[in-house]
Backbone as CSV, one residue per row, in Angstrom:
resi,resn,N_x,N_y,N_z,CA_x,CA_y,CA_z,C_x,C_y,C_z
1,UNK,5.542,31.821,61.079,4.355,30.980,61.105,3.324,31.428,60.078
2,UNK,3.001,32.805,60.074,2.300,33.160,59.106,2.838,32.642,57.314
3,UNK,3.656,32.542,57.328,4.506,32.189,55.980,3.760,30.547,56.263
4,UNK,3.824,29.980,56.736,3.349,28.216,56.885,2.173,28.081,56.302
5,UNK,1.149,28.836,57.111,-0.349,29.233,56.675,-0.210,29.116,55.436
6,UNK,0.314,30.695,54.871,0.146,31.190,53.185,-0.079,30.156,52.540
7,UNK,1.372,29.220,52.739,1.473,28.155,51.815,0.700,26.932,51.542
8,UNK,0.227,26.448,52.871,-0.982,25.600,52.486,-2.298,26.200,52.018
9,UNK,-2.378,27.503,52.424,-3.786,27.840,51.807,-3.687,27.530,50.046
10,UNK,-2.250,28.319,49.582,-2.168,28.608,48.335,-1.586,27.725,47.505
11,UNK,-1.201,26.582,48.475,-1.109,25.163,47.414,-2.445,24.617,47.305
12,UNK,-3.408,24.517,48.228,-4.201,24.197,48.142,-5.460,24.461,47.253
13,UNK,-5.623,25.412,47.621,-6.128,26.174,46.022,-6.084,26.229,44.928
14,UNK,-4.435,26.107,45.051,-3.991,25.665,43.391,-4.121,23.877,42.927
15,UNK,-3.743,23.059,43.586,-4.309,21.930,43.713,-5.927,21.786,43.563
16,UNK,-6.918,22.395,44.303,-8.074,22.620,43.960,-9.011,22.851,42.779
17,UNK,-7.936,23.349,41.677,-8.424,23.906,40.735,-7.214,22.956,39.444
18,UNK,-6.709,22.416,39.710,-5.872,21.665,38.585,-6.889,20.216,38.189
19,UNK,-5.959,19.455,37.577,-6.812,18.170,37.267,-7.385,18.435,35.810
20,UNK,-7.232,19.383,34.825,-7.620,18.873,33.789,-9.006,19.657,33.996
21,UNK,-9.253,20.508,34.969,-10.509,21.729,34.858,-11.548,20.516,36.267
22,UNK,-11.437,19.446,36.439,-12.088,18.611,37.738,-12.189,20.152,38.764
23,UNK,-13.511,20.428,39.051,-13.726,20.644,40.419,-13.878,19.937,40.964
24,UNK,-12.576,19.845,41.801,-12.992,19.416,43.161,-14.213,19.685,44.297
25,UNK,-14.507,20.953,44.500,-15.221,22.023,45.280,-16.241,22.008,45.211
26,UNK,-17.156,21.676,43.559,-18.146,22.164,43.222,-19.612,21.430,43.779
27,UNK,-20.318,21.878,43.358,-21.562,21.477,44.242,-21.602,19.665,43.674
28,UNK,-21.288,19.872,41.828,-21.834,18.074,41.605,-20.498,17.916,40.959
29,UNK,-19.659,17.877,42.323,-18.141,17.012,41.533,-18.138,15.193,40.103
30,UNK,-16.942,15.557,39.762,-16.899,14.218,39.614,-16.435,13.346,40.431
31,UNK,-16.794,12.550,41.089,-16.184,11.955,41.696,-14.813,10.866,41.558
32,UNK,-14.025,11.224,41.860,-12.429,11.141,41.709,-11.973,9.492,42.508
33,UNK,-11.061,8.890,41.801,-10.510,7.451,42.794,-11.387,6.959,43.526
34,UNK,-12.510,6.925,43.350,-14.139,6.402,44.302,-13.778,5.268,45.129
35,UNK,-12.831,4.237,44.884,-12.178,3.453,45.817,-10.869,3.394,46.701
36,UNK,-10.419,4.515,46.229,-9.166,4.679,46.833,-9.046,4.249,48.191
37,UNK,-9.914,4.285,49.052,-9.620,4.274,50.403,-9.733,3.078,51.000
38,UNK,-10.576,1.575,49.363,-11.008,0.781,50.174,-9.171,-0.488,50.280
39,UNK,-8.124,-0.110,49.332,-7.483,-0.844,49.998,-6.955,-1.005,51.130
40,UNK,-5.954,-1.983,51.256,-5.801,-2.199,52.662,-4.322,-1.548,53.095
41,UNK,-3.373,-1.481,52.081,-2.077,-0.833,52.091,-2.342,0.085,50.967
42,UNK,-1.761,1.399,51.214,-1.355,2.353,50.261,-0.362,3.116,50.368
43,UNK,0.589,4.088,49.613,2.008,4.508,50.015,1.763,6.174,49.292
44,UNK,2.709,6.778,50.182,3.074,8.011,49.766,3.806,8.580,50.094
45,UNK,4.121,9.854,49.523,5.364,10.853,49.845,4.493,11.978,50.506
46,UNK,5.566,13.002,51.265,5.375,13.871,51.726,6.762,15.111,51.388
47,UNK,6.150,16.438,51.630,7.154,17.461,51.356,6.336,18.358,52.398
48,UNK,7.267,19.087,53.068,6.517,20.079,53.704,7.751,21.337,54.785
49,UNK,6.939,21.924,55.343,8.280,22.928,56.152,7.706,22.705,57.944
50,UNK,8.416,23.231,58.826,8.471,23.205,60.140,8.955,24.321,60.648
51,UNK,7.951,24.458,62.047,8.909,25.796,62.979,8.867,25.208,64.244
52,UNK,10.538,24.554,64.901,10.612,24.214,66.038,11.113,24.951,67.261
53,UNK,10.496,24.832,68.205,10.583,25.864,69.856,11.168,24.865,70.223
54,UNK,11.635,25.723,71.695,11.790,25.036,72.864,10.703,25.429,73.621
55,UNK,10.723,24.702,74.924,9.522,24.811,76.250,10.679,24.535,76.992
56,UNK,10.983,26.123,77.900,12.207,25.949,78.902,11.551,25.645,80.219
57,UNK,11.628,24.905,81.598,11.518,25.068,82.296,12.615,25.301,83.759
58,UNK,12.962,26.518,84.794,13.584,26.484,85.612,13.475,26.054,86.393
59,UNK,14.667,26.120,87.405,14.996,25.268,88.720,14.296,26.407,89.548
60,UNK,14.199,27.985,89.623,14.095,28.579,90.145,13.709,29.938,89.285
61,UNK,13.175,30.844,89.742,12.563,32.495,89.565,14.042,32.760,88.162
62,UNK,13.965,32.089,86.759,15.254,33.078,85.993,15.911,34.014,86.269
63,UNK,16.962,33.701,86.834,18.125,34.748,86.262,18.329,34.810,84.757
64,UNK,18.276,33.686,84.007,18.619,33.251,82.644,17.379,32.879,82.052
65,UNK,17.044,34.286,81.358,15.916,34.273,80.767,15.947,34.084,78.985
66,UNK,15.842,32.457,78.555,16.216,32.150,77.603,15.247,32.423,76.599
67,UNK,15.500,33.309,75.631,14.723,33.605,74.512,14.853,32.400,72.950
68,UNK,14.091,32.215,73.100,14.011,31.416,71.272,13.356,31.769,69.943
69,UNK,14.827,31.980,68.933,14.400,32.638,67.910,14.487,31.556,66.934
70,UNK,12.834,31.354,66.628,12.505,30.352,65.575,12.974,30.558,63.775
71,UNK,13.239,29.739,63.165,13.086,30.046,61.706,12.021,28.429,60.759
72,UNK,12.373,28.940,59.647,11.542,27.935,58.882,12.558,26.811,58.618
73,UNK,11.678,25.672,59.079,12.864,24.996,57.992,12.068,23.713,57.175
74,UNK,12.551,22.341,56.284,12.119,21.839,55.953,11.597,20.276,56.424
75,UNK,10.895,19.631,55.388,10.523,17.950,55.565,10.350,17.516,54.532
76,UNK,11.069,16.641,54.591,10.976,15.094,53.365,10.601,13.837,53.716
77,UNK,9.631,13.229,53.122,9.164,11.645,53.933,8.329,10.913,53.322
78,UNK,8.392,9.638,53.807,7.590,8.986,53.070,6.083,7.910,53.945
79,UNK,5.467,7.791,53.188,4.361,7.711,54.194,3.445,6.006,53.142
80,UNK,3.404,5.139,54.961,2.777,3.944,54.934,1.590,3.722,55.340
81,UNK,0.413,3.717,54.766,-1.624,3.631,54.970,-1.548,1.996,54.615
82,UNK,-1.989,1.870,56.646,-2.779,0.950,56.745,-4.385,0.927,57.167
83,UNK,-4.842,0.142,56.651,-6.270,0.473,56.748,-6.902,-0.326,57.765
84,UNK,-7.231,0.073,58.750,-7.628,-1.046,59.850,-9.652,-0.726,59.690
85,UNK,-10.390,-0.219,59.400,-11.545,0.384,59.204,-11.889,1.043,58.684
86,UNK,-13.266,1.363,58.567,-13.697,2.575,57.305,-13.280,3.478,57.900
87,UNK,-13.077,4.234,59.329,-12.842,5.547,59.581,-11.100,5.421,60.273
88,UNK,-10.650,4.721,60.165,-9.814,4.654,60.813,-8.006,3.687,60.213
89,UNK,-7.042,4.677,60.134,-6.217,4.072,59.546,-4.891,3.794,60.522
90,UNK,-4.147,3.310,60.166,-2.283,3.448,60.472,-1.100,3.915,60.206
91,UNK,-1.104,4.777,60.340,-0.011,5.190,59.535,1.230,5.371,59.807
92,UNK,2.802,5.362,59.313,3.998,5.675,59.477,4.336,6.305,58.443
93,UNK,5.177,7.205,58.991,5.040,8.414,57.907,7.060,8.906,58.442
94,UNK,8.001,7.874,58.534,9.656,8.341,58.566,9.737,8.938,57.636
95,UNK,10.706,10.494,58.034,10.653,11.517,57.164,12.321,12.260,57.583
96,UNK,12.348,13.142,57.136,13.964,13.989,57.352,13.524,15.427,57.809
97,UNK,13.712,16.175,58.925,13.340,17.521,59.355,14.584,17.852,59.029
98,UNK,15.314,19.426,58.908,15.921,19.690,59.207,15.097,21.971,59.858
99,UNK,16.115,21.752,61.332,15.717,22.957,61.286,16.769,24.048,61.903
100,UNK,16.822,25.023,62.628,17.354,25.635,63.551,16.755,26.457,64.375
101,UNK,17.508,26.429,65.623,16.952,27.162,66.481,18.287,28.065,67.244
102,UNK,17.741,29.741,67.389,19.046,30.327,68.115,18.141,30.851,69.309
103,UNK,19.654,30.296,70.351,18.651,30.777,71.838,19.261,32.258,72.114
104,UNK,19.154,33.105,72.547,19.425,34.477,73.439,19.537,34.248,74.839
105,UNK,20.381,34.629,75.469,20.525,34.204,77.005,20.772,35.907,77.224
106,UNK,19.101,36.080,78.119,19.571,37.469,78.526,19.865,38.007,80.231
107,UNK,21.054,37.152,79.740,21.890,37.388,81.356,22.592,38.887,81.500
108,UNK,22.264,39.765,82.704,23.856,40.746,82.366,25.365,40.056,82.823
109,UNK,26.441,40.922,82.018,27.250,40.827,82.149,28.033,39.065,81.375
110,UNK,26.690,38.745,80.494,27.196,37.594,79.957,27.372,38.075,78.445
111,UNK,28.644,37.988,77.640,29.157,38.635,76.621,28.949,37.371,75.329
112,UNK,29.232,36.018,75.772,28.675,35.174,74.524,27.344,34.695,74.678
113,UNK,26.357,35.570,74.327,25.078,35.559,74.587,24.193,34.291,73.834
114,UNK,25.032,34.249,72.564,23.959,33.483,71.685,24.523,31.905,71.076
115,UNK,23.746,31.339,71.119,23.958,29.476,70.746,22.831,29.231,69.162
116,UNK,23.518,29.289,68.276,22.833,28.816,67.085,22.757,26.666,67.386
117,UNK,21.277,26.694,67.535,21.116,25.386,67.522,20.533,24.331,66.293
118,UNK,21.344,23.994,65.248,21.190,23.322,64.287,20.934,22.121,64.483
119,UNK,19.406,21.337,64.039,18.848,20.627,63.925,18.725,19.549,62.937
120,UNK,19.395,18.102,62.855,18.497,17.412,61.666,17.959,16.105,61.861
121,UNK,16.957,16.215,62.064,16.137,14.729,62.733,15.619,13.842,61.734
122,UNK,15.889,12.480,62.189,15.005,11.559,61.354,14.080,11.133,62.318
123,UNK,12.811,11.470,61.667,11.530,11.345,62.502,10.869,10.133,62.477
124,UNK,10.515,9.648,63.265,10.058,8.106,63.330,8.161,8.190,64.251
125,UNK,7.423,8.409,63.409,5.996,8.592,64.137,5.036,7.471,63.442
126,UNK,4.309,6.907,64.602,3.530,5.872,64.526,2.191,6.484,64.898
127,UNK,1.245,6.873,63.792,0.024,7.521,63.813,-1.362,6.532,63.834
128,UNK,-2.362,7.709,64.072,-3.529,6.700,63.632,-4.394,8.205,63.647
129,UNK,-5.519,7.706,62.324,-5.550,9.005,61.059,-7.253,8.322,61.427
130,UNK,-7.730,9.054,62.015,-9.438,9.321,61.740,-10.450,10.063,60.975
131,UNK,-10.994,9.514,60.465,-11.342,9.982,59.262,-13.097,10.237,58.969
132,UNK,-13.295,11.935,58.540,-15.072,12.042,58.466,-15.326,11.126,57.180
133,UNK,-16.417,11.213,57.598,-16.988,10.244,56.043,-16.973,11.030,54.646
134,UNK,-16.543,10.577,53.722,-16.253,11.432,52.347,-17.102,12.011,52.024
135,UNK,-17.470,13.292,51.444,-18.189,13.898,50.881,-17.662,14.716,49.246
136,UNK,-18.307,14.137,48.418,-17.710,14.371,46.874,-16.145,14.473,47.048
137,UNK,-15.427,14.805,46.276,-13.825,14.706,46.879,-13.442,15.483,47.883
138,UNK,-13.768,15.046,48.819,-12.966,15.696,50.101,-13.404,15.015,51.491
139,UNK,-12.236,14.676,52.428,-12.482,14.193,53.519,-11.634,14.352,54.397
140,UNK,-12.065,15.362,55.508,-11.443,15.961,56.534,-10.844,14.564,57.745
141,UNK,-9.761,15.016,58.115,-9.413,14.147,59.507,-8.713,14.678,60.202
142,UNK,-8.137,13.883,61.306,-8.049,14.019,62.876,-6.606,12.905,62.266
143,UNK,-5.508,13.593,63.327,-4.482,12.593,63.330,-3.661,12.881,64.592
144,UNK,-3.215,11.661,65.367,-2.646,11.964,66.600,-1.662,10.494,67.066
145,UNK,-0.822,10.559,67.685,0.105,9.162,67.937,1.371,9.637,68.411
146,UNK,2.275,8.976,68.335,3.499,9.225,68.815,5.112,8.734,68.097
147,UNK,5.764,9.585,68.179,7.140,9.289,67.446,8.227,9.168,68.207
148,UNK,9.294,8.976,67.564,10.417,8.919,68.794,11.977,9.254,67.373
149,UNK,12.349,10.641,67.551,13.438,11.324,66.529,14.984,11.136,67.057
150,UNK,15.820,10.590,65.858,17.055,10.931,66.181,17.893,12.335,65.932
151,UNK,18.166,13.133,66.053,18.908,14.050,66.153,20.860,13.624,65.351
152,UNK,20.778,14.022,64.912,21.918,13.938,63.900,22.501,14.642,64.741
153,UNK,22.334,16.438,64.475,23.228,17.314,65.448,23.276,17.391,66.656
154,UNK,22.813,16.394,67.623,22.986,16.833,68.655,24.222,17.270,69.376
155,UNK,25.040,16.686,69.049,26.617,16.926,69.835,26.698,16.294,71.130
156,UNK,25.818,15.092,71.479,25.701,14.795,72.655,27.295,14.042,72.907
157,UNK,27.727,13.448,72.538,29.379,12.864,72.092,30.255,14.497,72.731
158,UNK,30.301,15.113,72.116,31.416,16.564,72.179,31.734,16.513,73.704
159,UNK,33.020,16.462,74.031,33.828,17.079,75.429,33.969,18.228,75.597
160,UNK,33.667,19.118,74.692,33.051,20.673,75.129,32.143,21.134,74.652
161,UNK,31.548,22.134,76.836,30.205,22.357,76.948,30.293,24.148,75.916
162,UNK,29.247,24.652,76.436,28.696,25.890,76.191,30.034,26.757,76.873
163,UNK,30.366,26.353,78.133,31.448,26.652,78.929,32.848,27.168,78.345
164,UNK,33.180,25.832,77.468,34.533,26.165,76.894,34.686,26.390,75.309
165,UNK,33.779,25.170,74.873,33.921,25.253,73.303,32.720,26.134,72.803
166,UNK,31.880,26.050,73.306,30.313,26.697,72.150,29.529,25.406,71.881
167,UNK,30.008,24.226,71.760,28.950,23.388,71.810,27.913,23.412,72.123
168,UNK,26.379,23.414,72.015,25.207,23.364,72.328,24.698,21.744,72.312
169,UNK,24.290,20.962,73.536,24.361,19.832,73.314,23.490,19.582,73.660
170,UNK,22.658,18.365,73.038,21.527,17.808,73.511,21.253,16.079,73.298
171,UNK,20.196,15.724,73.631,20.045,14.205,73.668,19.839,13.643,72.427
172,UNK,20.571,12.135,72.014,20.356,12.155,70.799,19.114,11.595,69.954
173,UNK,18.391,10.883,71.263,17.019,10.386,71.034,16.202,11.469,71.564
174,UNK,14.810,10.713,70.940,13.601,11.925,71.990,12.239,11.301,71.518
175,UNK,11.765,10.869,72.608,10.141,10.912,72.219,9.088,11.731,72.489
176,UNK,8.109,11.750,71.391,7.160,12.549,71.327,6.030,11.997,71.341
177,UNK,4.904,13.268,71.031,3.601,12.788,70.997,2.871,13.275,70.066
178,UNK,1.938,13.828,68.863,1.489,14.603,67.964,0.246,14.356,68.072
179,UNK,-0.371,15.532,67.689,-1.497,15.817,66.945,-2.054,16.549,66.103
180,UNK,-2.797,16.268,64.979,-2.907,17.328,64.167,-4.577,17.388,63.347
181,UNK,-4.870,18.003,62.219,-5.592,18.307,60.993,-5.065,18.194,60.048
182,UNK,-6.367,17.630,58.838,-5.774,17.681,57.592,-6.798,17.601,56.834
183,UNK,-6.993,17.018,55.532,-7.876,16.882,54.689,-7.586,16.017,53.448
184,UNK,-7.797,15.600,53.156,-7.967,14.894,51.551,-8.704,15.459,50.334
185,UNK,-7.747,15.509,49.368,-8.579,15.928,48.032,-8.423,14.900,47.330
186,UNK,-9.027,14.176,46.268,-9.103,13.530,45.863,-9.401,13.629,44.141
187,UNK,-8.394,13.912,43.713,-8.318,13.925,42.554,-8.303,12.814,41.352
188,UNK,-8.138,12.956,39.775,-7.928,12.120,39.030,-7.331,11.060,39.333
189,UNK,-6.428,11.657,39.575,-4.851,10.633,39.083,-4.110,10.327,40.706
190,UNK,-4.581,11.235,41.456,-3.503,10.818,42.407,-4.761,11.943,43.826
191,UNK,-4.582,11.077,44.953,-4.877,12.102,46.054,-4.186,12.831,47.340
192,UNK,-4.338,14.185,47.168,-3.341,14.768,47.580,-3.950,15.034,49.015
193,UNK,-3.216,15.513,50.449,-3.506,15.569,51.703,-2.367,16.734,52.570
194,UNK,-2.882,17.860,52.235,-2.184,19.151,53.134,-2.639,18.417,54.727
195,UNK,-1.936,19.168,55.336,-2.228,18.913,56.624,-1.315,19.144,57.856
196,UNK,-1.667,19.721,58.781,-0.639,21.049,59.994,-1.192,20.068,61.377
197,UNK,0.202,19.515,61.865,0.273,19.110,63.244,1.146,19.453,63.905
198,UNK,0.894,19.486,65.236,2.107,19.884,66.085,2.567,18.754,67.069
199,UNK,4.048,18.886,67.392,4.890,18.413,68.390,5.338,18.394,69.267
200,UNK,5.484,17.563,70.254,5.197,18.071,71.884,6.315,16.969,72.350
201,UNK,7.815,17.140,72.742,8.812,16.060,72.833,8.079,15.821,75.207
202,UNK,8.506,14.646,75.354,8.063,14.375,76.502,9.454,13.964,77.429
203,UNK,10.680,14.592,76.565,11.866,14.169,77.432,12.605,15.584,77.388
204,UNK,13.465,15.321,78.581,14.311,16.966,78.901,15.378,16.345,77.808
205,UNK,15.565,17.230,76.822,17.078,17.334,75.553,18.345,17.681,76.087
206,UNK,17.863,18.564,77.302,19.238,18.922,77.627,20.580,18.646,78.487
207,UNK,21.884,18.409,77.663,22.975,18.075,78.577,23.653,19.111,79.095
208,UNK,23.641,19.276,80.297,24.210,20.547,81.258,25.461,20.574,80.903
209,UNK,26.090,21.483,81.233,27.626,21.882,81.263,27.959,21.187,82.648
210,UNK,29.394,21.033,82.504,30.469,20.457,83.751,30.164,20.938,84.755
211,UNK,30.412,22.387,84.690,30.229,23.606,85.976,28.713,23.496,86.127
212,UNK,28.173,23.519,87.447,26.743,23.501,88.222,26.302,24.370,87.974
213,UNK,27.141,25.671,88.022,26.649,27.164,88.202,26.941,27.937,86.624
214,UNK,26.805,26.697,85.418,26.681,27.466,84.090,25.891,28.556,83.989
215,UNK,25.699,29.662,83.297,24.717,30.477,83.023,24.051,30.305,81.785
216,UNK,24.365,29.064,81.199,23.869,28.324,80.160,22.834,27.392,80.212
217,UNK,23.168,26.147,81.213,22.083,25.256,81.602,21.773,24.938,83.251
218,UNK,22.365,25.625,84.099,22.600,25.752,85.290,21.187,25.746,85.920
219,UNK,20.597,26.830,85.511,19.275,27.025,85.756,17.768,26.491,84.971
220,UNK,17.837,25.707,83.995,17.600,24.764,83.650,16.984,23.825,83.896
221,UNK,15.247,23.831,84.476,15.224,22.607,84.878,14.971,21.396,83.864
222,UNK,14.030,22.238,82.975,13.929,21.024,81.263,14.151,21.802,80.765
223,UNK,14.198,21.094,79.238,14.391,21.880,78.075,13.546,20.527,77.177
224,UNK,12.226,21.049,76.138,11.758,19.838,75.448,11.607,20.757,74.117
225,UNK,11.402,19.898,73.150,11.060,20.706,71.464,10.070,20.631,71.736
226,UNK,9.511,21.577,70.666,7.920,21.560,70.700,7.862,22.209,69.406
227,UNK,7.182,22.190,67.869,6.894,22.528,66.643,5.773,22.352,66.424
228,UNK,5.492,22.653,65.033,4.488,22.962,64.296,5.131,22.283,62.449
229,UNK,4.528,21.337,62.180,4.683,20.954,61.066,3.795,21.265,59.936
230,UNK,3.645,21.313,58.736,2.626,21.452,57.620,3.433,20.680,56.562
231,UNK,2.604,19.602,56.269,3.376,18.894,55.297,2.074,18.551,54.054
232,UNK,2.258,18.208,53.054,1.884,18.268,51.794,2.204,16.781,50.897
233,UNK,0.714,15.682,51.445,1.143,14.423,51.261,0.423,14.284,50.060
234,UNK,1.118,13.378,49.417,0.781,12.946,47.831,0.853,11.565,47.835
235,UNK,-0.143,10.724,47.631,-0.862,8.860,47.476,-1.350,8.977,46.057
C-alpha cells in the first residue's frame, strides 16, 4: 500500500510541474482549458494499480483462521463525463483489473495450506463525481456509486473443489459499492485526475466445497472483496 501512495504523490508532482514550465500550483496560475468542464460529454482514459482483500466472515469462533496475502496489481479503462450540473457529474469509467490474492489457512495438521487466488475483472461502475468549485487549476472531488464486476478467473464452472483438485472458486458476478477522492489538474493541453477509491463487494464470492466439513470453506460464513484502487485519469 505504501508503494500506491509513492506513486500518486510522485506522478503528481511530476505532472505538476510539466506543461511547458505552466504552474499549475502557483499563487497567479495561468489558467488552463477555462471551459473544459462546461461541456456536456467528455471522454477519457485511465491507468492505474490496485490492492484487493478479502473480508472473511465465520459460521462460528475459527478453527480456520484465514490469512490474506495481498499484492499489487494493475488497471486499464476508459472513462465517460456526463455533465448533469456545475458540481455534479456521471460517470462510467469500464476498465480491466487484474490482481491476486493468496489465502493461508492456518489450520493444524492441514498440509495444503495455501490457495493462490488469481484475479481478472472487468469492472463495470456507474459513478457520480462531486465536485469543489475550481480554484486556478485545480479542483478537488468526492466520488461514490456502484459497480457490478465479472471475474474471468473465477472457476465457478470447475468440478473440482479445494477438496480434490486445488481449484479456488468463486462467483462469477459481484456487486459493489465505491467511494473515493481525487482531484483535477488542469493543464494546457489535456486535464489530468489522480485519484484513490476503495471497494466494498456486497455479495458472498464464495462456492463451498462438496464436503460440509471442508477446512477450506466449511467454516465460512462470507467471503466479499474489498480493495483499494489509485488510478491516473487523463481527459
Amino acid at each position: 500500500m505504501k508503494k500506491l501512495f509513492l506513486y500518486i504523490l510522485l506522478l503528481s508532482g511530476l505532472a505538476g510541474h510539466a506543461q511547458f514550465g505552466t504552474n499549475v500550483f502557483g499563487r497567479d496560475p495561468i489558467i488552463n482549458l477555462e471551459n473544459f468542464d462546461k461541456q456536456r460529454v467528455h471522454w477519457g482514459y485511465f491507468l492505474g494499480f490496485n490492492s484487493y482483500d478479502f473480508k472473511f466472515d465465520y459460521k462460528a469462533n475459527p478453527g480456520i483462521d484465514i490469512q490474506v496475502k495481498q499484492t499489487t496489481g494493475f488497471n486499464v479503462g476508459l472513462v465517460g463525463n456526463l455533465r448533469l450540473f456545475e458540481y455534479l457529474d456521471l460517470r462510467f469509467e469500464p476498465g480491466l483489473y487484474y490482481t491476486q490474492r493468496n489465502l493461508i489457512y492456518h489450520q493444524e495438521g492441514l498440509v495444503d495450506n495455501e490457495r493462490e487466488v488469481k484475479s481478472t475483472y472487468i469492472h463495470f461502475p456507474l459513478l457520480l463525481k462531486f465536485s469543489s468549485k475550481r480554484t486556478g487549476n485545480v479542483r478537488p472531488y468526492l466520488v461514490g456509486g456502484f459497480s457490478r464486476s465479472w471475474n474471468l478467473g473465477s472457476n465457478e464452472d470447475a468440478r473440482d473443489d479445494n477438496m480434490t483438485g486445488g481449484n479456488f472458486r468463486m462467483k462469477t458476478w459481484t456487486n459493489n459499492y465505491e467511494l473515493g477522492v481525487g482531484v483535477d489538474l488542469y493543464f494546457e493541453y489535456f486535464k489530468f485526475s489522480p485519484s484513490i477509491r476503495g471497494v466494498f463487494s456486497l455479495d458472498d464470492e464464495i462456492i463451498r466445497d462438496t464436503d460440509p466439513n471442508s477446512p477450506y470453506t466449511g467454516n465460512v460464513g462470507s467471503m466479499k472483496t474489498r480493495g483499494i484502487f489509485v488510478n491516473f485519469t487523463f481527459h
